[in-house]
C-alpha positions as CSV (number, residue, x, y, z in Angstrom):
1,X,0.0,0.0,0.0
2,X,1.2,3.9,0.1
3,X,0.0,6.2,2.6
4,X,0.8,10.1,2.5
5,X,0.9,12.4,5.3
6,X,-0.2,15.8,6.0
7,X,2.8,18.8,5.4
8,X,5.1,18.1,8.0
9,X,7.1,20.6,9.9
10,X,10.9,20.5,9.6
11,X,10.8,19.4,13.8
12,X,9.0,16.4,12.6
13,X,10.5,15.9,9.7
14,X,14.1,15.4,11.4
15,X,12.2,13.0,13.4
16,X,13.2,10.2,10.7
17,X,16.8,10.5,12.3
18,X,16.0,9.7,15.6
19,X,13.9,6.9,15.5
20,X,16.0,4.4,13.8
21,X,14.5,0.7,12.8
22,X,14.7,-1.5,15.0
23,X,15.9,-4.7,12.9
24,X,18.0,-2.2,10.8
25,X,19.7,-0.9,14.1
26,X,23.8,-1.1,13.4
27,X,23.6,-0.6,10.1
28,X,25.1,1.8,8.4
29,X,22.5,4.8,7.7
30,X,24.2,4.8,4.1
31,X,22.6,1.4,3.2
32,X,19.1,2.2,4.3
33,X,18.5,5.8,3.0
34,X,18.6,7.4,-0.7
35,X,18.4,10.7,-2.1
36,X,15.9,10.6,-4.7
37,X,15.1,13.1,-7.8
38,X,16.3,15.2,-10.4
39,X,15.6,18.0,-7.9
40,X,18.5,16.2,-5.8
41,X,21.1,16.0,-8.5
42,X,20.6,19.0,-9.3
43,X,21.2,20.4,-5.7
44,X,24.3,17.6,-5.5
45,X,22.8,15.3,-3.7
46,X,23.3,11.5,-4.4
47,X,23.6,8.4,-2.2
48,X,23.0,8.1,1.1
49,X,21.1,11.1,3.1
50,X,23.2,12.8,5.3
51,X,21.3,14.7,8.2
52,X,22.3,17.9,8.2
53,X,21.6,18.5,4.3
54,X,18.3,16.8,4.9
55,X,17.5,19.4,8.3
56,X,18.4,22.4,5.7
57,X,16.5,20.9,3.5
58,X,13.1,20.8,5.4
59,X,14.1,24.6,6.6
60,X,14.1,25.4,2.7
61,X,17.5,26.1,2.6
62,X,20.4,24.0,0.4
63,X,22.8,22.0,1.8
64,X,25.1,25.7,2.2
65,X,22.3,27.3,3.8
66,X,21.0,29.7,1.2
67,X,17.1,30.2,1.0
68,X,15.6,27.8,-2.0
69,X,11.9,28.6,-0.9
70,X,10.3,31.1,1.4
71,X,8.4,31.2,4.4
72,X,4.5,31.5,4.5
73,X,3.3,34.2,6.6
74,X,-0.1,33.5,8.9
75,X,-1.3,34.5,12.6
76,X,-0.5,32.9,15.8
77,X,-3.9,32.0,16.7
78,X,-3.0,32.8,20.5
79,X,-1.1,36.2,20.2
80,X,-2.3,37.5,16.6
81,X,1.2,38.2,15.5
82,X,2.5,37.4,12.3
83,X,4.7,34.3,12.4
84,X,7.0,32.2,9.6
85,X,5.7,29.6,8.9
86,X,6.8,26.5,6.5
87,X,5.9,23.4,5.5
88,X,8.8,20.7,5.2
89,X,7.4,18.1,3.3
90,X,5.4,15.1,3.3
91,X,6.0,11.2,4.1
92,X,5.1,8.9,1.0
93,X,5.2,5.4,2.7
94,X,5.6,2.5,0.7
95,X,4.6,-0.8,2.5
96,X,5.3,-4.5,1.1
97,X,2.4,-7.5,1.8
98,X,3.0,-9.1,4.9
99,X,4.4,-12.3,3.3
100,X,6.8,-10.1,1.4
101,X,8.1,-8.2,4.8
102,X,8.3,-12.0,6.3
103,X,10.5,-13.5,3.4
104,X,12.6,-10.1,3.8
105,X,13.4,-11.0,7.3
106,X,13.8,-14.9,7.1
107,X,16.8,-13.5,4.9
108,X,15.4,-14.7,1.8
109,X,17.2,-13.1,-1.1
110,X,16.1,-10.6,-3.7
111,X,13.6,-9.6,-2.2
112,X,14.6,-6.0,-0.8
113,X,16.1,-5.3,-4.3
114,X,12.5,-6.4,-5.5
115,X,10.8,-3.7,-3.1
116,X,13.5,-1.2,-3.7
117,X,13.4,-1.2,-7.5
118,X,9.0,-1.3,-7.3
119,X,9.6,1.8,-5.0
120,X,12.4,3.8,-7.2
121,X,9.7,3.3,-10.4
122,X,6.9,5.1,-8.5
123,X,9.0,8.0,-7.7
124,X,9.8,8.3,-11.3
125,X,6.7,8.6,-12.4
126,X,5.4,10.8,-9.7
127,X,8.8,12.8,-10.9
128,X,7.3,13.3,-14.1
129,X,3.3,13.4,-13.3
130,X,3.3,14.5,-9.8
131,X,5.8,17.5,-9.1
132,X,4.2,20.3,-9.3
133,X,4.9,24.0,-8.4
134,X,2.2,26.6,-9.0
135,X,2.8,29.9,-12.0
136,X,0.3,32.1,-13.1
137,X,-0.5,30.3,-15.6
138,X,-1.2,27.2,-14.0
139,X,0.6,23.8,-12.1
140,X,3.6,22.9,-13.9
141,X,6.0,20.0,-13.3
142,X,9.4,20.5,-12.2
143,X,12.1,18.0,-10.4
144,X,11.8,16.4,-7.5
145,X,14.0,16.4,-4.2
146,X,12.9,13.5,-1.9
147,X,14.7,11.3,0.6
148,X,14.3,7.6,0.8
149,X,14.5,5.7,4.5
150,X,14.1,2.1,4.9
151,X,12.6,0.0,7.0
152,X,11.8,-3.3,8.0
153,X,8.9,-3.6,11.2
154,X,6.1,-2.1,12.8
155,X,5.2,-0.2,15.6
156,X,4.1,-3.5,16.9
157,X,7.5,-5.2,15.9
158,X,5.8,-7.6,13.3
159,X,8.2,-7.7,10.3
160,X,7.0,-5.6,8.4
161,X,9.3,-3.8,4.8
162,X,8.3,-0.2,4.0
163,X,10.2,2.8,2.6
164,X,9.0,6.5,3.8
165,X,9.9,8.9,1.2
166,X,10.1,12.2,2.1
167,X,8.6,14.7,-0.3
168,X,10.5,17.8,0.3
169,X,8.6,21.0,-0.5
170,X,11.0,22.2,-2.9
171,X,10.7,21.8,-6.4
172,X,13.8,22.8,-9.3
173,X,11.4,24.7,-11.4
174,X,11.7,24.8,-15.8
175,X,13.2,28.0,-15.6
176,X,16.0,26.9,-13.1
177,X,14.6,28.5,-10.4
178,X,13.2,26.7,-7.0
179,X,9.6,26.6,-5.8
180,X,7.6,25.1,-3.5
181,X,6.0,21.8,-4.4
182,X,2.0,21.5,-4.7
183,X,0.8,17.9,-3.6
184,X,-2.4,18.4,-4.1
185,X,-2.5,15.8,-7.5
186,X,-0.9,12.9,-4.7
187,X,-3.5,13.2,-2.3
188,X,-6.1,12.5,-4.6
189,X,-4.3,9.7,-6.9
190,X,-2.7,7.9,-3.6
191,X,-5.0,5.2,-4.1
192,X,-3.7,5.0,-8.1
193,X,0.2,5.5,-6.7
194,X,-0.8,2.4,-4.1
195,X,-1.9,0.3,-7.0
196,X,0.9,0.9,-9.5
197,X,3.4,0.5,-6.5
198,X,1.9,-3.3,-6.2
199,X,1.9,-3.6,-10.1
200,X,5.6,-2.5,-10.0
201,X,6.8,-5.1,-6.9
202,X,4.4,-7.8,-8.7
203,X,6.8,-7.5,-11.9
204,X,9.7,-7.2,-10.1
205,X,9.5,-10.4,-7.7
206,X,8.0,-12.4,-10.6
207,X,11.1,-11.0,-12.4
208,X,13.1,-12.8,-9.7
209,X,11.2,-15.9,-10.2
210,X,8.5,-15.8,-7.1
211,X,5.4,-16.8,-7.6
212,X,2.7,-15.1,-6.8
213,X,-1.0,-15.4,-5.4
214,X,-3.1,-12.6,-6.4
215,X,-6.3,-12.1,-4.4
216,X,-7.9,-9.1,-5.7
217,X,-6.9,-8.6,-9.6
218,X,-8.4,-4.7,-10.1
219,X,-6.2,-3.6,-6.7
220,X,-3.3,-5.8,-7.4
221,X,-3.1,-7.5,-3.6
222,X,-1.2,-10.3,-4.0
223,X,0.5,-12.6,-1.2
224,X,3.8,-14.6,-2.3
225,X,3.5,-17.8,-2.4
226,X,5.3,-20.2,-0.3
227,X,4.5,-17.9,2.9
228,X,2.0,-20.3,4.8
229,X,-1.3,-17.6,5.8
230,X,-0.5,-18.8,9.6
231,X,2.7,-17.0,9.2
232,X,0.5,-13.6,7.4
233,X,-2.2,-13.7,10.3
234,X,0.5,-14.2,13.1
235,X,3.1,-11.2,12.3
236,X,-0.4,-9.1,11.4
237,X,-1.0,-7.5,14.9
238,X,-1.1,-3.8,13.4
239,X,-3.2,-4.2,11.6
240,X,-5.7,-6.3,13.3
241,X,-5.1,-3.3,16.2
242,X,-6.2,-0.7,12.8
243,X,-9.5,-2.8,12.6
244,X,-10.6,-3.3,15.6
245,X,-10.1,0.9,15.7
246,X,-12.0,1.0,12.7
247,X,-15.2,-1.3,13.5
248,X,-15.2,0.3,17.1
249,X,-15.9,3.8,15.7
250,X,-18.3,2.3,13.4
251,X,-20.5,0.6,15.7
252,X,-20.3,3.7,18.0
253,X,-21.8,6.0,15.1
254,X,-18.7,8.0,14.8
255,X,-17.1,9.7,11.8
256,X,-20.3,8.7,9.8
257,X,-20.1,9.9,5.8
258,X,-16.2,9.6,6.3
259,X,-14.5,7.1,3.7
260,X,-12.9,3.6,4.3
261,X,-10.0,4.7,3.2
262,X,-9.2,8.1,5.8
263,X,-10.9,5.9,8.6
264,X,-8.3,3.8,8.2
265,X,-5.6,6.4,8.1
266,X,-6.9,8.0,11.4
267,X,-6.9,4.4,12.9
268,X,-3.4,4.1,11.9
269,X,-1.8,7.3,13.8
270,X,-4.4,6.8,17.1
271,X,-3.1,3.2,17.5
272,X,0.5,3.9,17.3
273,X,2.7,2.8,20.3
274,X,5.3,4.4,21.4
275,X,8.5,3.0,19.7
276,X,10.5,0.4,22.1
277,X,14.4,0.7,22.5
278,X,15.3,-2.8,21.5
279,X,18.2,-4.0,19.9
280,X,18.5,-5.7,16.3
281,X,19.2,-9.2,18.1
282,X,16.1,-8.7,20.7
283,X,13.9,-7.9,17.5
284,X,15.2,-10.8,15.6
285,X,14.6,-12.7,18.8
286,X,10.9,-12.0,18.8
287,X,10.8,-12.7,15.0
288,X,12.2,-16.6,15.8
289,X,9.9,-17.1,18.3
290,X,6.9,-16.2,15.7
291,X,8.0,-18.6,13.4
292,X,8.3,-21.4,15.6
293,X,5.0,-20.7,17.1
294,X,3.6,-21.0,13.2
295,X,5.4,-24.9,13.3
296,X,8.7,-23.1,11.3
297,X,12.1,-21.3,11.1
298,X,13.3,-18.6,9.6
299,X,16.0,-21.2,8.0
300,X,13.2,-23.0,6.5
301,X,11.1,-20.6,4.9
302,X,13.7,-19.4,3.5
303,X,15.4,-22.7,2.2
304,X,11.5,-23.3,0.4
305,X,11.5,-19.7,-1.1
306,X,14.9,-19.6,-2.5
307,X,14.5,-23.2,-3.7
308,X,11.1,-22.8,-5.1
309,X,12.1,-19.9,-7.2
310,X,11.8,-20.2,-11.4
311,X,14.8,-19.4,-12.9
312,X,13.2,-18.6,-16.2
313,X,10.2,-16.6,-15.1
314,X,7.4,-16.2,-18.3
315,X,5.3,-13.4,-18.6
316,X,2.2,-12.8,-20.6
317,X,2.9,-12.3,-24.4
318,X,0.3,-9.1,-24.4
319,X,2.1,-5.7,-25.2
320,X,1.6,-2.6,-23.0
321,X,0.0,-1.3,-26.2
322,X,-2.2,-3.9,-25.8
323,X,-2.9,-3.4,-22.5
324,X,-3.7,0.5,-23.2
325,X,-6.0,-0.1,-25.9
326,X,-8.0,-2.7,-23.8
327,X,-7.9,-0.4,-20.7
328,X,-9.0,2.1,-22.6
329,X,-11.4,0.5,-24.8
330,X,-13.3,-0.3,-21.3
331,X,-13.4,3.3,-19.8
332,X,-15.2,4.8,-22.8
333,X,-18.5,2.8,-22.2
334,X,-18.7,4.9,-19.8
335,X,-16.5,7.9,-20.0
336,X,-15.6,10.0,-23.1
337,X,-12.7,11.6,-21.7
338,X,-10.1,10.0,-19.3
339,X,-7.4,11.7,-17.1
340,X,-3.7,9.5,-16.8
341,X,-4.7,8.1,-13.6
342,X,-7.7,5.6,-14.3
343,X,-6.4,5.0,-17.8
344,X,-3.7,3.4,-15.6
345,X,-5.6,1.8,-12.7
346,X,-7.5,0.1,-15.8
347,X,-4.6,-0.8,-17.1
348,X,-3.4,-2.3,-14.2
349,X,-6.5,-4.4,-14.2
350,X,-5.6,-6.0,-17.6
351,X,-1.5,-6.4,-16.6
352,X,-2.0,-8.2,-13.6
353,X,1.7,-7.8,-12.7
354,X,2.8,-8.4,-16.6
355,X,4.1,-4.8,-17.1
356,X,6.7,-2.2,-15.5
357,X,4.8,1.4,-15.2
358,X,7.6,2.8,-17.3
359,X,5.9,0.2,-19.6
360,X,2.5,1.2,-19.5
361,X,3.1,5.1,-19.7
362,X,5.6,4.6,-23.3
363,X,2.2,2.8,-24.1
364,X,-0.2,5.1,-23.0
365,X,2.0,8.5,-24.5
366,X,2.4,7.3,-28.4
367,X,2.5,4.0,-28.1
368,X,-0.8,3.1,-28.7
369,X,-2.4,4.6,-32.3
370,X,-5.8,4.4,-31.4
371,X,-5.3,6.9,-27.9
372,X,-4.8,10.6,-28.3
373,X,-3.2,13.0,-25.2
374,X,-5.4,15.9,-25.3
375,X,-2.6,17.6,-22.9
376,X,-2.8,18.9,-19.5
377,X,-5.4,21.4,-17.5
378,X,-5.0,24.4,-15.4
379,X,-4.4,21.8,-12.1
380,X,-1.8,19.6,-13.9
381,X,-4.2,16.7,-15.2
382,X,-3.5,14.9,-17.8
383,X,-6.4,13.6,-20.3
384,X,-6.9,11.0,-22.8
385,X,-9.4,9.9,-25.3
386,X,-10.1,8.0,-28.7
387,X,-10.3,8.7,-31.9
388,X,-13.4,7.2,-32.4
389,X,-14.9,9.7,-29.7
390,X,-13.0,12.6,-31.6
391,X,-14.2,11.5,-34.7
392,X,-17.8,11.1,-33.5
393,X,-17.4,14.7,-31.6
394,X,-16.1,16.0,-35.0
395,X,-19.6,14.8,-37.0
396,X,-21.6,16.4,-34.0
397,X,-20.6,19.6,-34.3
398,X,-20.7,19.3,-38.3
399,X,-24.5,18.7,-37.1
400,X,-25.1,21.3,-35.0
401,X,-23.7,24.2,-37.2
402,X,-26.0,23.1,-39.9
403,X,-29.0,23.7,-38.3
404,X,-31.0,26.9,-38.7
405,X,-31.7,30.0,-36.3
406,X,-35.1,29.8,-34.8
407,X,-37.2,32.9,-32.8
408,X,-36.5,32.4,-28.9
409,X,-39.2,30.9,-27.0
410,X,-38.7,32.5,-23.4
411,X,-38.4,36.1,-23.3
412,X,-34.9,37.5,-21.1
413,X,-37.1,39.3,-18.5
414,X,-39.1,36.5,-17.5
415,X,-35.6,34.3,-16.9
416,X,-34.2,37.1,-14.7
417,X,-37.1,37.1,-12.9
418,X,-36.4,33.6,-12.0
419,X,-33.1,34.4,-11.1
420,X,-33.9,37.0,-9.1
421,X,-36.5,34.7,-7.2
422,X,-33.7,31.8,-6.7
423,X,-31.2,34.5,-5.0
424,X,-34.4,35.2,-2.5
425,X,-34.0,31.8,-1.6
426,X,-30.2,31.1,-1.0
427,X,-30.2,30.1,-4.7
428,X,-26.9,31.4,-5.9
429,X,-25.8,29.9,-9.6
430,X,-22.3,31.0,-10.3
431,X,-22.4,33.6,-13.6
432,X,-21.6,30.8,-15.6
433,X,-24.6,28.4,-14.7
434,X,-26.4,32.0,-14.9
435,X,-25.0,32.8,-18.5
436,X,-25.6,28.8,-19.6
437,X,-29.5,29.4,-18.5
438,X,-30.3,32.4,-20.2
439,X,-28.4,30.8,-23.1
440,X,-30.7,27.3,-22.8
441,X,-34.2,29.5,-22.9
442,X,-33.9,32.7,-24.4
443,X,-31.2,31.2,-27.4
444,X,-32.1,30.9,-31.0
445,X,-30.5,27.7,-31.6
446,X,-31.7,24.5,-31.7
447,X,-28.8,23.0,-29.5
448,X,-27.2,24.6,-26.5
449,X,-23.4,23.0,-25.9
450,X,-22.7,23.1,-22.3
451,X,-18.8,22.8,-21.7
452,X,-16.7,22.7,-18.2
453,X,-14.6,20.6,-16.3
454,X,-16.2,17.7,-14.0
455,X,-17.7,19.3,-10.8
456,X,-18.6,22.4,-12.0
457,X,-21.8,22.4,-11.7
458,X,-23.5,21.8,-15.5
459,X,-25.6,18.9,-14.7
460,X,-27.0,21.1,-12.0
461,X,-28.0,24.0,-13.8
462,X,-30.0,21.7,-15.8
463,X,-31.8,21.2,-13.0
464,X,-32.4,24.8,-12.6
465,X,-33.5,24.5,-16.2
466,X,-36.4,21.8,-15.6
467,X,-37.7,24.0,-12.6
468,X,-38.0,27.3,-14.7
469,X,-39.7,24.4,-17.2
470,X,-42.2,23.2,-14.4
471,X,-42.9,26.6,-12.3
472,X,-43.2,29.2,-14.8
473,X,-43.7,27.5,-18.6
474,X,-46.1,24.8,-17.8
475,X,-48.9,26.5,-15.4
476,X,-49.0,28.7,-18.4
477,X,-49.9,26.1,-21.1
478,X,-46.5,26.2,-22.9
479,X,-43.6,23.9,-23.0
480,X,-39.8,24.2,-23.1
481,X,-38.4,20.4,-24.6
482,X,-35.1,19.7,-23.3
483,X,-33.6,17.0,-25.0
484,X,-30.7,15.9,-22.7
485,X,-27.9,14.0,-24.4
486,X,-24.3,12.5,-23.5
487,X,-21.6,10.2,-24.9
488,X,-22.0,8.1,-22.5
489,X,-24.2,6.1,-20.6
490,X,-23.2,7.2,-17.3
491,X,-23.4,10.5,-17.8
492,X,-26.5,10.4,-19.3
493,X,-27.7,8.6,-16.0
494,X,-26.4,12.0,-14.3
495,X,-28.3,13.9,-16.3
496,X,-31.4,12.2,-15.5
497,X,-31.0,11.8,-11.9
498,X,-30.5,15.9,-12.0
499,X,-33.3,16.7,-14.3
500,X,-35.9,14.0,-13.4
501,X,-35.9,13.7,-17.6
502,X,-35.0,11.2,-19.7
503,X,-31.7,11.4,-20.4
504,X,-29.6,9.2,-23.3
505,X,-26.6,8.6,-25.6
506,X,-25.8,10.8,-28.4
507,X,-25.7,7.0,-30.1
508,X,-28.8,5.9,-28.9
509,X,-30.8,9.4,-29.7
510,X,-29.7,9.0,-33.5
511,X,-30.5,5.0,-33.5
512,X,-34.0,5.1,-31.9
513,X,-35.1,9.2,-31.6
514,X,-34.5,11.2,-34.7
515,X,-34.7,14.4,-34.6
516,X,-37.4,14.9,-36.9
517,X,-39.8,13.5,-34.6
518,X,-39.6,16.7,-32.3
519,X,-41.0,20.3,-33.3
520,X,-39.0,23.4,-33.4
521,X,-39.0,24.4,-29.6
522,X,-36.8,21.2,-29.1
523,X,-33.4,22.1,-27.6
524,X,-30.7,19.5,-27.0
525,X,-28.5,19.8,-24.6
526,X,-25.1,18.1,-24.9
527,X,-23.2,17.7,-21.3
């Protein structure tokens, strides 16, 4: 899985030199830490991470102690005085299944390198999809600076193999320059960077010639085979402790309309423990006494891993291109446009483990004819669709600007009106819902073309629409038709569960409704 925290101060960031691992205690700090990034070359920064260029770093300052980022200004909330103010970074934490973290620490080899390598391929391509700095003109993408730590338990000293990577909030902007990062685009696609994380360590330990046991295909949790589930259950304390959290809050009522997913995270920091000062040997102790409590050794599991390994490990004969087209082919049932991130989830799907994510992104940018990139937005998002949907929007529009100008039906005082008696209520609509209703009644075209990105708020002001149609056309006698049409058939389920009218495919509309069945106050709307 991969968690992220909140912004972190540069106190708690420094933290992560303090509290060393316990079964990684003695080693040398060099062997479980990286400097990761463009952003970290570029400030020369490579290998290991020592502690006073990482402190500077969280300050916002380079390793020579010149300022790379400024401080945010805000009030002390006790005294009302302005106060500095900056946000050091935040944690990415990479975590291995269980019977990956137990193979790790019966010594079994190949497997760190396996999580390692999985780990190092996520960070590239949140490099290059993820890093973002805020201009005027928009989020753009610049190079990272993050530091990599290693571990290898839990809280609850259960073996357990995760990375934290710390996100630092400096970013090596296009122009050469330094800015602070914007993680906004992480928090909401952790769940994505979670899934291709698995998809990544799934290739790589297959690579290596483990076999695997996939439980849930579409979120890519596997177990390795080979581990016996007494073993997974046994060293699985945390997380039963998460649970039992979890289901406690639930049956109490609490936190109701909150998701799965942040319940979870909120579990996780109000069940830590305070981290015991035990020694590399005590924590390998209570490791042996797990496994012999489970009818094993360390010795033996990992005799039966390394033994049951495939020297010559075959993957599926399916090309990432492949993959891409299927992936995408799927999605547009339902969708006409798709951003990177569930073209990808979908793709992981199809893999199963087949592909690296380097793999799937040549695929997805180029590498697949049938796909087109139709670039980034204002927030950084990256969108994709077909040429079939291009084509077919193409032939729409060839439609629309062939029909004729028609008299408008609703006058422009009567909608204001209406406008005016929404406001009275608490009824706000945003000057673009406003300008997209007087546009709908008072227009003299046959269609109205609604455009926007997702969320704000065009399937609404249809709904606006149909209550101007049923409180001030139809006590009257007369009728405003809205025909409400989409490219796809969810949607056009949207627009009917707005509207309370039928709503339906473009596809559909021309197969089974043509339009000369309707008279000339018709309008279609296209959402």
């Amino acid at each position: 899985m991969m968690s992220i925290s909140p912004g972190m101060t540069a106190g708690h960031a420094g933290g992560y030199f303090s509290r060393e691992d316990y079964y990684l205690r003695g080693d040398a700090l060099g062997e479980n830490s990286l400097w990761v990034g463009s952003g970290s070359e570029n400030l020369g920064l490579a290998s290991s991470v020592m502690e006073e260029e990482f402190r500077a770093l969280c300050r916002g300052e380079d390793p020579a102690g010149n300022r790379l980022v400024s401080f945010r200004l805000s009030r002390d909330p006790e005294t009302g005085a302005l106060v500095e103010r900056h946000r050091a970074g935040n944690d990415l934490t990479f975590s291995a299944p269980k019977s990956v973290s137990i193979a790790y620490v019966a010594g079994v080899s190949g497997i760190k390198e396996a999580h390692d390598a999985a780990v190092l391929s996520v960070l590239s391509h949140v490099e290059e999809h993820y890093c973002h700095y805020r201009t005027p003109g928009g989020i753009r993408n610049g190079g990272m600076v993050a530091a990599k730590f290693d571990h290898a338990t839990s809280r609850n000293i259960d073996p357990q193999l995760h990375s934290h990577v710390f996100a630092l909030n400096v970013v090596h902007a296009q122009d050469g320059s330094w800015k602070a990062n914007e993680p906004k685009a992480i928090f909401q696609d952790q769940r994505s960077l979670g899934l291709l994380y698995r998809q990544a360590l799934a290739r790589e330990l297959a690579s290596r010639g483990f076999g695997l046991n996939v439980q849930d295909r579409a979120e890519m949790y596997f177990e390795l085979k080979g581990v016996d589930p007494q073993l997974v259950g046994y060293f699985s304390s945390r997380r039963v402790d998460i649970e039992r959290q979890v289901e406690e809050w639930q049956s109490q009522g609490l936190y109701q309309g909150v998701s799965h997913a942040r319940l979870y995270e909120m579990a996780c920091q109000g069940t830590k423990d305070p981290k015991r000062d035990l020694s590399r040997e005590e924590v390998s102790g209570i490791f042996a006494r797990g496994f012999e409590a489970c009818g094993t050794s360390t010795e033996r599991v990992r005799l039966e891993l390394e033994e049951g390994r495939d020297v010559a490990p075959a993957f599926e004969a399916e090309s990432p291109a492949r993959v891409i087209e299927r992936a995408v082919r799927e999605l547009t049932e339902r969708e006409a446009v798709l951003d990177r991130a569930r073209v990808l989830d979908e793709a992981v799907r199809v893999s199963g483990g087949a592909h690296m994510i380097q793999q799937l992104n040549q695929a997805l940018d180029g590498g697949t004819p049938e796909v087109l990139r139709l670039g980034r937005d204002a927030r950084g998002r990256e969108y994709y669709t077909t040429m079939e949907m291009r084509d077919l929007e193409r032939r729409n529009l060839e439609r629309i600007s062939e029909l004729e100008p028609r008299a408008a039906f609703v006058a422009a005082p009567e909608v204001e009106r209406f406008l005016c008696r929404l406001a009275a209520e608490g009824v706000e609509p945003t000057r673009g819902q406003k300008r997209e209703i007087v546009n709908e009644l008072t227009g003299s075209r046959g269609v109205a073309l609604t455009m926007g990105d997702p969320g704000t708020g065009k399937t609404s002001t249809l709904g606006l629409i149909e209550r101007f149609n049923a409180e001030e056309l139809r006590p009257e006698g007369r009728t405003h038709l809205s025909i409400n049409l989409s490219y796809t058939g969810k949607a056009a389920r949207e627009l009917s569960l707005a509207t309370g009218k039928p709503a339906c495919t473009i596809h559909s509309f021309e197969k089974e409704n043509p339009a000369s069945k309707f008279d000339n106050h018709v309008k279609g709307t296209s959402c």
